[in-house]
C-alpha positions in Angstrom: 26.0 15.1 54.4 27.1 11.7 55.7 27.5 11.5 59.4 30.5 8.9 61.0 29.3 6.8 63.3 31.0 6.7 66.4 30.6 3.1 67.7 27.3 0.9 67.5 24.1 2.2 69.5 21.7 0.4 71.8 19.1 -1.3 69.1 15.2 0.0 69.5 13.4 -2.2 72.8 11.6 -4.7 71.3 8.6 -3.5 72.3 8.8 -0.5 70.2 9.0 -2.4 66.9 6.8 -4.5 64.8 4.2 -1.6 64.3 4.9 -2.2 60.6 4.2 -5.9 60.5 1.1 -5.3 58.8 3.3 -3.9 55.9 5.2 -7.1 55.6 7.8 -5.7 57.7 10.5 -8.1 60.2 10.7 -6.8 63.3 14.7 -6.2 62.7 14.0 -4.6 59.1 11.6 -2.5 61.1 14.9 -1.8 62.7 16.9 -1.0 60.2 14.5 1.1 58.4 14.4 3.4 61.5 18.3 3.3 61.4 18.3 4.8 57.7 15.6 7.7 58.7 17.7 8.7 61.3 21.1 7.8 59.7 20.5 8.7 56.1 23.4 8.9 53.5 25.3 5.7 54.9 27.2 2.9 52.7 25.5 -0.5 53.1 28.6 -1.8 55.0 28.8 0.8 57.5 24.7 0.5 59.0 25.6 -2.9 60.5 28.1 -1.1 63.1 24.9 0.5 64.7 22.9 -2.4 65.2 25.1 -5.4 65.1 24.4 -6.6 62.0 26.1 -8.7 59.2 26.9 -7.4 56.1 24.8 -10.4 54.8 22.1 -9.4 56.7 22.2 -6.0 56.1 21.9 -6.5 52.8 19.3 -8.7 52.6 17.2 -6.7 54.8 18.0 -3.2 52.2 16.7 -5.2 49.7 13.2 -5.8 51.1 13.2 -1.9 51.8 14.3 -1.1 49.0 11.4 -3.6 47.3 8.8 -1.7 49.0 10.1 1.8 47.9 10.9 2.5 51.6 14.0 3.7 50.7 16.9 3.8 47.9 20.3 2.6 47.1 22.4 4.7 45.3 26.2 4.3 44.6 26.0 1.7 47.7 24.8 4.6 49.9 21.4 4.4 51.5 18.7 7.0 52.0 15.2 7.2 52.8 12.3 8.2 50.5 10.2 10.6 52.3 7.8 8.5 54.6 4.8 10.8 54.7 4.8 9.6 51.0 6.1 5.9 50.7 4.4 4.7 53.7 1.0 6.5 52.3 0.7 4.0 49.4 1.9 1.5 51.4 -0.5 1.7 53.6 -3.9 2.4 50.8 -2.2 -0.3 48.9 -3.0 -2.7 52.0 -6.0 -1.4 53.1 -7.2 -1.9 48.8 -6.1 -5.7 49.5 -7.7 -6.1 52.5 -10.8 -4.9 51.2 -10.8 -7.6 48.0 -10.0 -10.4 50.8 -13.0 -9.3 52.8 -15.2 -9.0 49.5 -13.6 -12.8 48.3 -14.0 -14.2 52.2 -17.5 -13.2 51.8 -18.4 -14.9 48.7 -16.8 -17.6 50.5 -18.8 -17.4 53.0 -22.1 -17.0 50.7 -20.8 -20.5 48.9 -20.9 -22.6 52.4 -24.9 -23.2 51.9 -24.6 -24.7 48.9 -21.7 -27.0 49.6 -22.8 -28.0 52.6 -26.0 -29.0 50.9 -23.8 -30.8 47.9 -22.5 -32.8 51.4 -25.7 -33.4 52.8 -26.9 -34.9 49.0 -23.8 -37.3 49.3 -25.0 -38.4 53.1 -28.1 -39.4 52.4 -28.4 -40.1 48.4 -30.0 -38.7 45.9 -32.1 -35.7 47.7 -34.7 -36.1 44.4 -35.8 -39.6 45.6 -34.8 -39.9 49.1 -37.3 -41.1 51.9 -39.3 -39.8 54.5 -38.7 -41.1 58.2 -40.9 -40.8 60.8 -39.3 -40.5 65.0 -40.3 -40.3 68.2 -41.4 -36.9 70.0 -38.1 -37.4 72.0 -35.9 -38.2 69.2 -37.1 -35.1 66.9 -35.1 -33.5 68.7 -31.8 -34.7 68.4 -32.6 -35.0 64.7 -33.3 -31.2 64.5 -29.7 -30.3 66.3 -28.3 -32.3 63.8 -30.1 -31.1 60.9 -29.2 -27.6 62.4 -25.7 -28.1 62.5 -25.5 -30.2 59.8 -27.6 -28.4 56.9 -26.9 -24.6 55.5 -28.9 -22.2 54.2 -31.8 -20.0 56.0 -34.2 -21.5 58.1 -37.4 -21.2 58.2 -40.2 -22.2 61.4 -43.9 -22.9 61.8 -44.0 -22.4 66.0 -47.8 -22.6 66.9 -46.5 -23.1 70.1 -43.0 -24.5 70.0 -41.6 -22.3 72.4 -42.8 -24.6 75.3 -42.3 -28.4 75.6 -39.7 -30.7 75.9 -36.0 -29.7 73.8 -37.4 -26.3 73.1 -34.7 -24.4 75.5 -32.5 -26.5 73.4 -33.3 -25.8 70.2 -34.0 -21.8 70.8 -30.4 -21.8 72.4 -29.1 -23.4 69.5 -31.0 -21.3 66.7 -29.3 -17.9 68.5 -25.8 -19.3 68.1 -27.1 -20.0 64.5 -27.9 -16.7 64.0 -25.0 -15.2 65.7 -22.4 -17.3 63.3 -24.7 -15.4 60.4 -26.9 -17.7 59.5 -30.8 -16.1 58.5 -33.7 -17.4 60.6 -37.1 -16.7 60.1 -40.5 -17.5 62.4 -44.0 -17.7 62.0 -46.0 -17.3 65.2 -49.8 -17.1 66.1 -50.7 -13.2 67.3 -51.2 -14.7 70.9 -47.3 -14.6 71.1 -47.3 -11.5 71.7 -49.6 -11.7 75.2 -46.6 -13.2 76.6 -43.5 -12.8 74.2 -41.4 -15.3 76.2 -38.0 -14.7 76.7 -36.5 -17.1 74.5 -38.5 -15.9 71.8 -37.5 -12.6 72.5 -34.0 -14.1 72.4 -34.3 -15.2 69.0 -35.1 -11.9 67.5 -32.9 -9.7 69.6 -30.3 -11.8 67.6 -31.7 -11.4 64.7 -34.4 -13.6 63.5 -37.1 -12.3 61.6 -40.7 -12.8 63.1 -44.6 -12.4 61.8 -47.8 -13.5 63.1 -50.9 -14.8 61.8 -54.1 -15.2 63.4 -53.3 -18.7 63.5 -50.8 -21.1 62.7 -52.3 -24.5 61.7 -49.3 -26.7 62.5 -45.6 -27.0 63.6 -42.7 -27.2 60.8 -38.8 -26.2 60.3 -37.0 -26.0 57.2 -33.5 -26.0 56.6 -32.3 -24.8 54.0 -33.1 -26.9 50.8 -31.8 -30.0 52.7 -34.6 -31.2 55.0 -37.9 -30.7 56.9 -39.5 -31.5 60.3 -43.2 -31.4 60.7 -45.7 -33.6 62.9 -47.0 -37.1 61.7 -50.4 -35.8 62.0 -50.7 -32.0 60.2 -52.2 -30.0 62.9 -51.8 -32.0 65.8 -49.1 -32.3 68.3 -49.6 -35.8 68.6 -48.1 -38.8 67.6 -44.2 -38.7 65.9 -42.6 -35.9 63.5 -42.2 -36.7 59.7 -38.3 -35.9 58.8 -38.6 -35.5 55.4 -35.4 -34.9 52.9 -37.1 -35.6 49.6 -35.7 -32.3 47.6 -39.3 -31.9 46.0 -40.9 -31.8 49.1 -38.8 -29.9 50.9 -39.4 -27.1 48.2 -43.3 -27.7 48.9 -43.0 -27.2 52.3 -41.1 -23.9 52.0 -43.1 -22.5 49.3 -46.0 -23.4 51.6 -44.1 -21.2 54.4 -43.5 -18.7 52.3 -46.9 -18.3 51.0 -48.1 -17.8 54.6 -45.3 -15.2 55.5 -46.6 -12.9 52.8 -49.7 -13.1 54.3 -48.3 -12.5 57.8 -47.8 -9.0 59.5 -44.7 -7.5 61.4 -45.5 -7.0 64.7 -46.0 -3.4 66.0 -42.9 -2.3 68.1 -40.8 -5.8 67.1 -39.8 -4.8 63.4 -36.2 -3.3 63.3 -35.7 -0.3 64.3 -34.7 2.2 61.4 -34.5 -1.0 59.2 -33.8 1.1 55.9 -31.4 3.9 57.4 -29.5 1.1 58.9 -29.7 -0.5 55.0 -28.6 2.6 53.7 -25.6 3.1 56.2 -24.4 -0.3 55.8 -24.2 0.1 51.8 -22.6 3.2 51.7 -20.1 2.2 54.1 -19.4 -1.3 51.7 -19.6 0.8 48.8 -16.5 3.6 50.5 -14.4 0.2 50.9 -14.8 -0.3 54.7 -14.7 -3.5 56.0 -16.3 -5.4 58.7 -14.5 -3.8 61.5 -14.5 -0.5 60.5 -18.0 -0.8 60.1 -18.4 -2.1 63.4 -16.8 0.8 65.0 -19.2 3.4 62.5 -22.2 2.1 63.6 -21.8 0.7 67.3 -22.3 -2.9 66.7 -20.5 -6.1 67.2 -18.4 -7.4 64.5 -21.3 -10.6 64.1 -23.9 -8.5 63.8 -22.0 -6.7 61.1 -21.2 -10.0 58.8 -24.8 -10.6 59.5 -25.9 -7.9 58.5 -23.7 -7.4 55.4 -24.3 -11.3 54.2 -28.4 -10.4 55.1 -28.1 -7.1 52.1 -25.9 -9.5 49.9 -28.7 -11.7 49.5 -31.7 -9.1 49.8 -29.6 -7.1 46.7 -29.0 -11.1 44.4 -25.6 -10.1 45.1 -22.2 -11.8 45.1 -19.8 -8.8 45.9 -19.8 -5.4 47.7 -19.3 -3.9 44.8 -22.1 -5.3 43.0 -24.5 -4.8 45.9 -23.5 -1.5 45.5 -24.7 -1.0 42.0 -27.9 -3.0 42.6 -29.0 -0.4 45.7 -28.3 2.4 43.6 -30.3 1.0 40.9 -33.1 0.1 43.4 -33.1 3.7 44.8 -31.7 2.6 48.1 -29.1 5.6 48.2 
């Protein structure tokens, strides 16, 4: 039964409205949405009186209600579709959308190596037949901050004992915020690392990088990416300049040279991640239920970094370009 209104009432404090932005919904449609729930069965022309509306606005703001299934016109009378139910879908149908962004923001976010490397190949030439340079102690180090900030892709360290000398603080500092922005870090040390484990090293793989050791690690080399290498003029010895090298063939040597010693290296007792596979497992169920990142971050404890870390680390451990198909690929490897 229609009820008369008896003159126009106070509209809702502002502070109570605009819960519903994430629906798409104007503060003052907010408003007038909460009119019709309580004020069902009106004509169009008759909800203005309670908030001060046009008949103009009025109207235009019925019809994004109306567009949303929020509520329905009928006979120029207004009335409400049950919200338990309309906002429901509402809601799933958002939280389905935000789910695809976060999957298409990551393979985004996967696609910034290789770009960044297409803009590195336009800097400096053709990476197939570009030169090798050869700098000062001193200046290394400015060249390896820019390669860092410059270059994409994982990186990858020799560190016989790189953790002392001039620019290391630097450098270590720098690699962290690399690995806190997601980017993958990995590090070779000698076993007498762990006598000592200084801080910044411990730094490094509290935020994420990965580290091994060998008996011995002949000399010192970083690679970025597929963009560029540093290693000492003389291999082995810390003397003389560094070698910059950005020759894409020998680049590749350098990491399939780094690579070849990592499978020969060990995981040091007590510094592997903790519960590294139920963490896995977690993670990909949770992708695989449609959670994203900061629903995730709230499951498991951790910050929201460490989550997009961790999420962009499985995409590439699973040859993965979506959630969905990291999903599949787990199953199919057992991993749930």
């Amino acid at each position: 039964m229609s009820t008369t209104p008896t003159g126009p009432e106070t509209p809702l404090a502002p502070d109570s409205l605009g819960r519903l932005r994430a629906l798409g919904l104007h503060p003052r449609t907010e408003e007038l949405y909460r009119l019709v729930l309580t004020h069902g069965g009106q004509p169009i022309d008759r909800l203005g009186e309670y908030g001060g509306w046009t008949l103009a606005d009025v109207r235009r703001r019925v019809g994004d209600l109306v567009a949303l299934r929020l509520i329905r016109v009928s006979a120029g009378t207004v009335t409400a579709e049950p919200p338990e139910l309309a906002l429901r879908e509402l809601v799933q149908a958002e939280a389905a959308r935000l789910v695809e962004a976060q999957t298409a923001l990551s393979e985004v976010r996967m696609t910034i190596p290789d770009l960044i490397a297409d803009f590195r190949a336009g800097q400096h030439g053709n990476p197939e037949t570009g030169g090798l340079e050869t700098v000062t102690r001193p200046e290394s180090i400015k060249v390896m901050v820019d390669l860092m900030l410059r270059t994409g892709g994982e990186m990858v360290f020799l560190r016989p004992d790189q953790w002392v000398g001039d620019g290391a603080r630097t450098l270590d500092e720098l690699v962290v915020e690399q690995l806190a922005s997601g980017r993958a870090s990995r590090a070779l040390y000698p076993v007498d690392v762990l006598d000592e484990l200084p801080a910044r090293v411990r730094a490094r793989l509290e935020a994420g990088e990965q580290l091994r050791v060998l008996p011995h690690v002949d000399t010192r080399l970083v690679v970025f990416g597929t963009d560029a290498a540093v290693t000492t003029e003389h291999w082995g010895s810390p003397r003389g300049g560094r070698l910059v090298v950005r020759h894409r063939g020998l680049v590749h040597a350098l990491r399939a040279l780094f690579e070849a010693l990592w499978d020969r290296a060990v995981v040091p007792p007590g510094l592997g991640p903790a519960a590294e596979d139920d963490e896995r497992r977690q993670l990909v169920a949770l992708m695989l239920q449609g959670a994203i990142d900061q629903q995730i971050a709230r499951a498991t404890g951790v910050s929201l970094r460490t989550v997009r870390r961790r999420v962009a680390a499985v995409l590439a451990d699973l040859g993965a370009t979506s959630r969905f198909g990291a999903g599949v690929e787990a199953a199919r490897r057992g991993w749930l």
